[in-house]
C-alpha positions as CSV (number, residue, x, y, z in Angstrom):
1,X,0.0,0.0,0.0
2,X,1.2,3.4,-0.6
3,X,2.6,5.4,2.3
4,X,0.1,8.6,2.2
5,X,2.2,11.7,2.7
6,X,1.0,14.7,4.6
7,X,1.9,18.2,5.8
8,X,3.0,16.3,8.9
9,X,5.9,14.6,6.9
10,X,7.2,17.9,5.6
11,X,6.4,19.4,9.2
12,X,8.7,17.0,11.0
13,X,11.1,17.0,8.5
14,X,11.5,20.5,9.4
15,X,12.0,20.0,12.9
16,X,14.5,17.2,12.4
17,X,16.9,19.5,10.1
18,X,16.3,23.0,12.6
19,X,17.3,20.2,15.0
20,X,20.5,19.0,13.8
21,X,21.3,22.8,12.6
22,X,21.2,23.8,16.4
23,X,23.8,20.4,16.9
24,X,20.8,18.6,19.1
25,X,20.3,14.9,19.0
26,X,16.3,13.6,19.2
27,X,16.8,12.5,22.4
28,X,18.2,16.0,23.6
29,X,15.8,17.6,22.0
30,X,12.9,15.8,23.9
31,X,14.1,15.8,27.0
32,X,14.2,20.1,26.2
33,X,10.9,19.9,25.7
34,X,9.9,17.4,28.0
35,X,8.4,15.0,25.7
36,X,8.8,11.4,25.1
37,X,11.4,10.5,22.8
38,X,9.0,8.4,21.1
39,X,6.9,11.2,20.5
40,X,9.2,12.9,19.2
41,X,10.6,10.7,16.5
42,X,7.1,10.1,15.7
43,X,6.9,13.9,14.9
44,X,9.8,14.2,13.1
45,X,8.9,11.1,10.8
46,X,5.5,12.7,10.3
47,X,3.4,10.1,11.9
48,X,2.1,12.7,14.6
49,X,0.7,16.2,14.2
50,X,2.2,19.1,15.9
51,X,0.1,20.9,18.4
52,X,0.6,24.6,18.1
53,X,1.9,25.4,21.6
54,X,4.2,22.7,21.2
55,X,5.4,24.0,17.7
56,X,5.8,27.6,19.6
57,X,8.1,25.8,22.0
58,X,9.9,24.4,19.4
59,X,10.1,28.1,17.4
60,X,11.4,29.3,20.7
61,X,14.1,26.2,21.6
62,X,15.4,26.6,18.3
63,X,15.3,30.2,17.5
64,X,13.3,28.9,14.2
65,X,11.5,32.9,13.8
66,X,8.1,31.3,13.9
67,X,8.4,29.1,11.0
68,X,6.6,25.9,12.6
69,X,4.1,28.2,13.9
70,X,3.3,29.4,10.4
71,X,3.9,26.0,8.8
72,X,1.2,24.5,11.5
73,X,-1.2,27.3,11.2
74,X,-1.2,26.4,7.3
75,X,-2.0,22.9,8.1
76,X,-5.2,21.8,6.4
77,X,-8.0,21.2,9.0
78,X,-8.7,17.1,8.0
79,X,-5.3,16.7,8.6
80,X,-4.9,18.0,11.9
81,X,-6.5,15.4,13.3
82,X,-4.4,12.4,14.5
83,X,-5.1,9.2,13.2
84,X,-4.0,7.0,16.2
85,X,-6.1,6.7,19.8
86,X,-3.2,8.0,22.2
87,X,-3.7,11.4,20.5
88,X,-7.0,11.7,21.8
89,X,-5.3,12.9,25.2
90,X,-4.5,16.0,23.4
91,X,-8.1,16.4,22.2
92,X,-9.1,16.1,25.5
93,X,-6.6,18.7,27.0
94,X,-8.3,21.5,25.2
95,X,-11.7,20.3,24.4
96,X,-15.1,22.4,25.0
97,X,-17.0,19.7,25.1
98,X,-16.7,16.0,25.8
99,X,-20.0,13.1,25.0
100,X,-18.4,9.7,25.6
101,X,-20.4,6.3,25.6
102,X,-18.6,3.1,26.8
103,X,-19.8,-0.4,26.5
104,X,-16.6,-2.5,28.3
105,X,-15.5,-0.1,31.0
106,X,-15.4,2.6,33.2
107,X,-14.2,6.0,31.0
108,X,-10.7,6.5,31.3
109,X,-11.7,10.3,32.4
110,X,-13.9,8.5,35.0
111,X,-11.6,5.7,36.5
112,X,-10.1,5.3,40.0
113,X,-6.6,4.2,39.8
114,X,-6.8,0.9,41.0
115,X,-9.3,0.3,38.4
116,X,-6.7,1.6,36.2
117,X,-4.4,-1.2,37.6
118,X,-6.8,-3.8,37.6
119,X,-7.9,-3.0,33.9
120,X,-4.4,-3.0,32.9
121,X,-3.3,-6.1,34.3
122,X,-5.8,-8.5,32.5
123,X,-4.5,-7.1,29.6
124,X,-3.5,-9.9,27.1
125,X,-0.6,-10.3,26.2
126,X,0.2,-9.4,30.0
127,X,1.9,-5.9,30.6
128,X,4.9,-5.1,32.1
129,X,4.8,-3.8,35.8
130,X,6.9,-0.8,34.3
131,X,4.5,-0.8,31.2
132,X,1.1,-0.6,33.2
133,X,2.2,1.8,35.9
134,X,3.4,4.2,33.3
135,X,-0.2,3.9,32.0
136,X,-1.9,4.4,35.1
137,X,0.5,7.6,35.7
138,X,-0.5,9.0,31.9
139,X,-4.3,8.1,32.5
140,X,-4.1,9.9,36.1
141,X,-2.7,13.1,33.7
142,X,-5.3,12.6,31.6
143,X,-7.8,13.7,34.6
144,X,-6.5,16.9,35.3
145,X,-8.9,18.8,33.2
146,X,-11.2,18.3,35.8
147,X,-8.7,20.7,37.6
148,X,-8.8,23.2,34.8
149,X,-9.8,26.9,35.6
150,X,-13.0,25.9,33.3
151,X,-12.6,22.0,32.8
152,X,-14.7,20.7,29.6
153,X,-18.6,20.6,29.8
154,X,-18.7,16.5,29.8
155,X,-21.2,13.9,29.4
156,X,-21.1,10.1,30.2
157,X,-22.7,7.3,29.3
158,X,-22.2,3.8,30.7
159,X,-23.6,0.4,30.0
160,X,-25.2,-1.0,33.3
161,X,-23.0,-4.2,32.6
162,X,-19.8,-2.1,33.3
163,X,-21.0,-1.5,36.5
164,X,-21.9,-5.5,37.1
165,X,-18.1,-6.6,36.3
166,X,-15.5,-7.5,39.4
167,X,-12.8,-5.5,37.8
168,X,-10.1,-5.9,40.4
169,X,-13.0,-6.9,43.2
170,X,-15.8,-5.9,44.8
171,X,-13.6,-3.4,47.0
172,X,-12.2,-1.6,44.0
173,X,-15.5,-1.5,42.4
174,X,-17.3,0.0,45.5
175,X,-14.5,2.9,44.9
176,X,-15.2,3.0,41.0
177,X,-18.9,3.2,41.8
178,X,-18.4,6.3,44.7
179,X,-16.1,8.2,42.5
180,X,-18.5,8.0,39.5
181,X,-21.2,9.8,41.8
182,X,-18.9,12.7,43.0
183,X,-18.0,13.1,39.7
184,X,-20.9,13.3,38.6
185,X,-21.8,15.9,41.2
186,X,-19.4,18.4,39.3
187,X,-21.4,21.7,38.0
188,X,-19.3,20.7,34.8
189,X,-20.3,16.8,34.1
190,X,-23.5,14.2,33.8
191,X,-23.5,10.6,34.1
192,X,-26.0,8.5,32.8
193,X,-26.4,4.7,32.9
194,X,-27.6,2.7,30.2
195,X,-30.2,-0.4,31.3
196,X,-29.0,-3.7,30.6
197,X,-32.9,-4.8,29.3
198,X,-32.7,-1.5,27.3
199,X,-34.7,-2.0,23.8
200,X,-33.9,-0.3,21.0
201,X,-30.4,0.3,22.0
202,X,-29.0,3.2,19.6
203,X,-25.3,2.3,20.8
204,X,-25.6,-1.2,19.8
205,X,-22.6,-0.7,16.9
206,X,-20.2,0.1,19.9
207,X,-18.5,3.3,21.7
208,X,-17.5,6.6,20.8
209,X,-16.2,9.5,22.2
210,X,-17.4,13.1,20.4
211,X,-15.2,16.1,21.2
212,X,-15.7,20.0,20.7
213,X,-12.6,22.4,20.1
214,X,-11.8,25.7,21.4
215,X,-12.3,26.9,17.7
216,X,-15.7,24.9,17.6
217,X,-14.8,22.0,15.5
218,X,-15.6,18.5,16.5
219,X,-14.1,15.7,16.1
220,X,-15.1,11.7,17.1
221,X,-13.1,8.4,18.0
222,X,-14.0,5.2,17.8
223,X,-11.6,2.4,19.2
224,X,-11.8,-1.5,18.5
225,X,-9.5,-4.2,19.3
226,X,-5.8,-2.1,18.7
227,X,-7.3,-0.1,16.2
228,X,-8.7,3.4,16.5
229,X,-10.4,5.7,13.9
230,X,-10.9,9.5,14.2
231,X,-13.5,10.8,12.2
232,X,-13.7,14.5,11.3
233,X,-15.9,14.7,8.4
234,X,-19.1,16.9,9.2
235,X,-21.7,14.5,7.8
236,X,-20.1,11.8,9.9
237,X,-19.7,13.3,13.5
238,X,-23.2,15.1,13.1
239,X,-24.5,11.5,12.5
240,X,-22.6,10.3,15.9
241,X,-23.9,12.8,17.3
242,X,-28.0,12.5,16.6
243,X,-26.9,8.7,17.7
244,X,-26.0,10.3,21.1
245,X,-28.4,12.0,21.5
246,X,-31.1,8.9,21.1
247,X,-28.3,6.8,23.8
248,X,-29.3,10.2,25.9
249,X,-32.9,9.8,25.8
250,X,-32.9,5.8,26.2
251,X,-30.8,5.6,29.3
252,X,-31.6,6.1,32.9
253,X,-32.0,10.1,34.2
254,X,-29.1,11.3,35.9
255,X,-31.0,11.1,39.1
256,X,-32.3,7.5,38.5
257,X,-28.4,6.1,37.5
258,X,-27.6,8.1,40.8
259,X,-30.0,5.7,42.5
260,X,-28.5,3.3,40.9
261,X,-25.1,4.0,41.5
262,X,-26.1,4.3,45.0
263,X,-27.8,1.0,44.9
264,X,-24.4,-0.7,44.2
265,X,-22.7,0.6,46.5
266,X,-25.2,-0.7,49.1
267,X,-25.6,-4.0,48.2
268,X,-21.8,-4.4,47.4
């Protein structure tokens, strides 16, 4: 198949020579800008977009007289979205808005972090102890935007079934359950539950996760077994989102999956 080549490859091949000009290696130049250096050889080979603060950091590092911050601003919009899941963390850093429907577990945005652990260690094949704690620190970062000056306007739903599974036991799960009602107490966030006996189910092709940027563009991702697709086309995430919306009127009230939240944590 042909390699598709995008502003991205020409982006990061810019970096990558303003780099060696200033006699950096990769590595240095990461650790400068306190990124992985994975990251950043994913940049400079053009197989990750460029946020614009980060490419201002980079103009700045490298005295480069704002040409990233030009050559990202000239980026066409389609292809400033990131076709690979982990980049969805920078979606979420400066998103407006956030409607996310799970059908295996807890939102990431919503988990404790022994969940985290417990999630991560049925993985298969098994993770690293080094491997799944570095993922429990990065998904711990991820929920800092609820600590923003004005965090995201958010919205959850979550299959009843999640709520039903001993993910790391019953005590981790009565922890999961009383942090998904505090959240869910924020001025900024709703939870909803979605009734196992639920019929017509209008999530019954899977999750998603529909984000709003500060410029008023949205974007949505759907994951699958270690594959993720971002779709950005209008006619596509205005579809996902009348399907969210139908999700929203089929499951439980906020008040009602409060009950049951409450309920759980009862009987557990």
């Amino acid at each position: 198949m042909k390699k598709r080549v995008t502003s991205w490859h020409a982006i990061g091949a810019q970096i990558a020579n303003f780099r060696k000009y200033a006699g950096l290696t990769q590595t240095e130049l990461a650790e400068r800008l306190s990124v992985s250096p994975d990251k950043m050889a994913s940049i400079e080979q053009g197989r990750r977009p460029v946020g614009m603060a980060l490419a201002l950091r980079i103009d700045e590092l490298l005295d480069t007289r704002r040409s990233l911050e030009v050559a990202v601003s000239k980026v066409p919009a389609k292809e400033k979205h990131p076709q690979i899941l982990a980049d969805l963390v920078e979606y979420e850093e400066k998103a407006l808005t956030i409607l996310s429907y799970q059908t295996q577990a807890v939102p990431g945005l919503l988990q404790t972090p022994e969940y985290m652990r417990a999630v991560f260690d049925s993985s298969y094949p098994p993770l690293a102890d080094e491997t799944a704690e570095d993922w429990v620190g990065a998904r711990i970062d991820r929920q800092r935007i609820w600590e923003r000056e004005h965090p995201p306007s958010a919205h959850f739903i979550i299959e009843e079934s999640v709520l039903h599974k001993p993910v790391g036991g019953q005590d981790v799960m009565r922890e999961q359950c009383r942090h998904i009602l505090e959240l869910g107490q924020l001025h900024c966030m709703g939870v909803q539950i979605m009734p196992t006996k639920q019929w017509p189910h209008a999530g019954i092709q899977g999750p998603m996760v529909l984000l709003e940027d500060p410029e008023h563009d949205f974007v949505a991702f759907i994951e699958g077994h270690r594959v993720s697709s971002v779709l950005d086309d209008p006619e596509d995430v205005s579809n996902l989102h009348l399907k969210y919306g139908m999700l929203r009127s089929q499951a439980l009230s906020p008040d009602r999956s409060a009950r049951l939240l409450d309920g759980l944590l009862g009987a557990s």
